[in-house]
N, C-alpha and C positions, 0 to 999 in steps of 0.2 A: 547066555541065557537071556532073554528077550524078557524088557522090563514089563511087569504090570503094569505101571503108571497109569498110561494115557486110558488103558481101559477102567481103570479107578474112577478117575478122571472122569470120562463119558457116564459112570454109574452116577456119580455123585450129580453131573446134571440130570442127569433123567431122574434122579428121587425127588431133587428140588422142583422141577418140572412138575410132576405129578403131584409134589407138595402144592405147590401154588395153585394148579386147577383143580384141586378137591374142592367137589362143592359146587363146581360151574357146571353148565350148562356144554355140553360137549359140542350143540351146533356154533357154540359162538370163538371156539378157536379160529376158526376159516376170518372172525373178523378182527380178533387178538392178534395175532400173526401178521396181523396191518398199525392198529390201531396200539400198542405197545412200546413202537421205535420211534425211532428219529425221523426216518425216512420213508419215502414210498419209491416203490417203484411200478410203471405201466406200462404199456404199450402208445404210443403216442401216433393216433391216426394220422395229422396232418405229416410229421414227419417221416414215420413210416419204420420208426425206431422204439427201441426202448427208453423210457427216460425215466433218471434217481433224482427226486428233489426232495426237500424238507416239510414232515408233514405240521399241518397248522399245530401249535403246544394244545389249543383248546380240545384237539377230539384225540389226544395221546393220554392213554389209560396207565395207571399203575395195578400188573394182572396182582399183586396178592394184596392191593387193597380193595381190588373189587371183589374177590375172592373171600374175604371179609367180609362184604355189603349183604346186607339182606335180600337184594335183587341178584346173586349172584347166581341162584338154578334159575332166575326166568333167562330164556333165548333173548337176545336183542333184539330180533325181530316183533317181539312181544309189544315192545314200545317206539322202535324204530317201524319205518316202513318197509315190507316185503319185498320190496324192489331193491334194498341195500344188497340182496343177497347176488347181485349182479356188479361186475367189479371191470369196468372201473365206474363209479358212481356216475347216475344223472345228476348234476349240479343243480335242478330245479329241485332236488328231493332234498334241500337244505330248508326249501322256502316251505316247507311243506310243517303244519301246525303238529309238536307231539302229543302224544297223549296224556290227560293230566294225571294225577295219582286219583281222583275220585273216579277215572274209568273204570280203576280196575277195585279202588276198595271201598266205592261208595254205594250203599244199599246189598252188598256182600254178607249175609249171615257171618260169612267165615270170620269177618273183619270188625264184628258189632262192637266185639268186647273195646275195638281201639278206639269206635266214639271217630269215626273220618269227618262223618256230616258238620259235628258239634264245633271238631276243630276248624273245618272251615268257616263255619259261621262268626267265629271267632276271628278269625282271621282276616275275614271281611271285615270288621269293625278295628283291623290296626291299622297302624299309620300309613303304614308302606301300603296295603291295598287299598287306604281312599288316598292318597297321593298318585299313584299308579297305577293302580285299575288290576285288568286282568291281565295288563303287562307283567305284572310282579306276580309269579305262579311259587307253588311249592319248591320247584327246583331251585329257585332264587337263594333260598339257604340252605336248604337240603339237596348232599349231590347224589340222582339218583344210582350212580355208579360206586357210591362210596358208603352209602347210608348204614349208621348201624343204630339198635333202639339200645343207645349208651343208658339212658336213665331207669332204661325198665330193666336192661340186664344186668351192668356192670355194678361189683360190689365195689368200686374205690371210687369215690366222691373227687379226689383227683381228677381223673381218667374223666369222667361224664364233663366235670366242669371243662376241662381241657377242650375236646372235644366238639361240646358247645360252645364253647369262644370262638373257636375256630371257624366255628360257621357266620357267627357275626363278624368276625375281621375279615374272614374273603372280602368281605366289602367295605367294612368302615376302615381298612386298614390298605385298601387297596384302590390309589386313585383312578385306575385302569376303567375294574369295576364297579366303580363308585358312579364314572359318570355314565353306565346301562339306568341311574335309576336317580341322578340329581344332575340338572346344569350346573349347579357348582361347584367348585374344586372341597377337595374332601377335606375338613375341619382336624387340625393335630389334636386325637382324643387324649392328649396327656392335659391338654389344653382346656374341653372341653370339661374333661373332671378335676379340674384346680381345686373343687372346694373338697374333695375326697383326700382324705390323711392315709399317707401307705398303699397310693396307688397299685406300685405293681404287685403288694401281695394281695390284692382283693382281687386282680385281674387274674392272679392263679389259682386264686379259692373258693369264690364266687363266679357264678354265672352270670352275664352281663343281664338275661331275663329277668334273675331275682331281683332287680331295679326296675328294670323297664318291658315291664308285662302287669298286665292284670291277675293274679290270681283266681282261677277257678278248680274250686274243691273236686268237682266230678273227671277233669282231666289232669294226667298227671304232668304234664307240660305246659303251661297255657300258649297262646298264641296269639293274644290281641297285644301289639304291640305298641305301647303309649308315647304320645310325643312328648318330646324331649321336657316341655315346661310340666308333666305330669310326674317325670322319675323319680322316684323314693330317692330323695334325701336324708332320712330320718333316721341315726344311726342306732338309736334305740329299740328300732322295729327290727334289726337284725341281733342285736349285740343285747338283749332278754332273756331270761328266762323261756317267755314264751315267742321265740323267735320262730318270725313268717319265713324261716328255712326251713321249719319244721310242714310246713302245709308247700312246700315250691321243692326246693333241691333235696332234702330228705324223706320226702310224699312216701315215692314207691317202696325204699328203703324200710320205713315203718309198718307198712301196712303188711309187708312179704312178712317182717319177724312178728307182728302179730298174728298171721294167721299160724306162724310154724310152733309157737311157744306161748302163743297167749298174752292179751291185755295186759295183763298183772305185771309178767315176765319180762315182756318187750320193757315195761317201763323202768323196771329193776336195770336191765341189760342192756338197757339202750346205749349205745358206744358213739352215736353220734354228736357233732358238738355245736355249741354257739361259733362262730370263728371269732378268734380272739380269746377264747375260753376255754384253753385245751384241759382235757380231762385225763386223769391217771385211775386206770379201773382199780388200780390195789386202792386207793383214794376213796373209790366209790366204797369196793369191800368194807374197809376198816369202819365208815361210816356210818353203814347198816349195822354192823354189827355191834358200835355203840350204840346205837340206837336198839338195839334188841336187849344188849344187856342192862343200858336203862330203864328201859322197859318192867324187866326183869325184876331189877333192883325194888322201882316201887310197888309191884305188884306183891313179891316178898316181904316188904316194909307193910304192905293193906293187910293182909295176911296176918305177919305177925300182933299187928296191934288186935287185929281184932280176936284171938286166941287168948291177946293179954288179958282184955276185959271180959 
């Protein structure tokens, strides 16, 4: 009897297969199919053969975290140039400027609500772009191939801050990348945050922005990024009652359960926390509920006296 296996086998990649391109753009196989391995292979005019070499790490995609990315139904061709759809590539079409993110979402009805304009305006006024100019674009921390809107979507405060670190260490943690945007070699940020108490657990619970950003109430991200002699030292402004977590990394968070449950509600059920201030919701219950039954108590005590007299 002739084993199933190997056709198991070939099922099981073709469902992962199809897993992984749900969601893409079906012209942009033809460029996955290059752009995914190790390797390329051509045809090689001058020699008249075929040739395998190793493709640069920089333009080698991971297909199911692009797959992931919010850009994942646009075509490459959308932000690439037309002429990529010719293989084996012109070399001058490296030197050639891409398109910025305000091509496509700037002055956009469809795109009002994200505020693009605002953030750029913003954006202008941080560090990195009066340091750098129009050298230092969107893509600088944002990878368009990878991008996901962590803070407007994702419910785990984890996962968003994760995520947003990540984008600031592509660089501050990589002296590679470091020197696209400083002559000088990159500063050890364990070093750099000496006065910080428990560094590595703010580095996984905190966003490096909720320090070093400006606050702006109308965007739920801000983007002006302050230099370094302006960063919130002030452990108080986090670690409050009225913690500026509450208007930066739990913005969108609040504003979603207030509109689903209401003002009142959201503030009863709020589940979010000070870091450092973990909260136990039976904690909160018990709480309220002395609190009602006190309540309770004197209002019965007004009552009763006054029936006395």
């Amino acid at each position: 009897m002739r084993s199933s296996f190997p056709y198991f086998f070939i099922l099981i990649l073709l469902l992962g297969f199809s897993q992984s391109s749900q969601g893409m753009a079906p012209e942009n196989e033809s460029c996955l199919k290059c752009h995914t391995h190790q390797t390329i292979t051509f045809h090689n005019n001058l020699t008249k053969r075929e040739d395998k070499r190793l493709m640069n790490p920089l333009y080698i995609l991971d297909k199911d975290h692009f797959a992931k990315g919010v850009h994942a139904k646009f075509k490459c061709i959308d932000c690439h140039s037309a002429d990529y759809s010719k293989y084996p590539h012109n070399a001058e079409l490296k030197l050639e400027p891409l398109s910025t993110c305000l091509d496509c979402h700037g002055g956009d009805a469809k795109y009002a609500s994200y505020q693009f304009e605002k953030i750029d305006t913003e954006f202008q006024k941080s560090v990195h772009f009066q340091k750098s100019g129009d050298s230092f674009t969107c893509s600088k921390c944002h990878n368009q191939h990878y991008y996901q809107a962590k803070s407007r979507n994702s419910s785990e405060v984890g996962d968003i801050v994760k995520f947003s670190n990540e984008m600031c260490m592509s660089c501050h943690s990589n002296n590679s990348k470091f020197q696209l945007i400083s002559d000088k070699l990159k500063p050890a940020l364990s070093q750099i945050h000496e006065w910080l108490p428990n560094q590595e657990l703010h580095f996984l619970n905190v966003r490096c922005i909720e320090c070093h950003t400006q606050v702006v109430d109308s965007l739920s991200v801000s983007h002006n990024i302050l230099p370094k002699e302006k960063a919130l030292k002030n452990c108080v402004e986090c670690h409050s009652k009225n913690s500026m977590l509450e208007a930066s990394l739990y913005k969108y968070k609040n504003l979603q359960s207030r509109s689903k449950i209401g003002k009142l509600n959201s503030i009863i059920k709020n589940k979010s926390y000070v870091i450092g201030a973990y909260q136990n919701i039976w904690l909160n219950y018990i709480s309220i509920l002395i609190f009602i039954l006190a309540l309770a108590g004197i209002t019965i005590h007004v009552i009763a006296r006054i029936i006395k007299k």
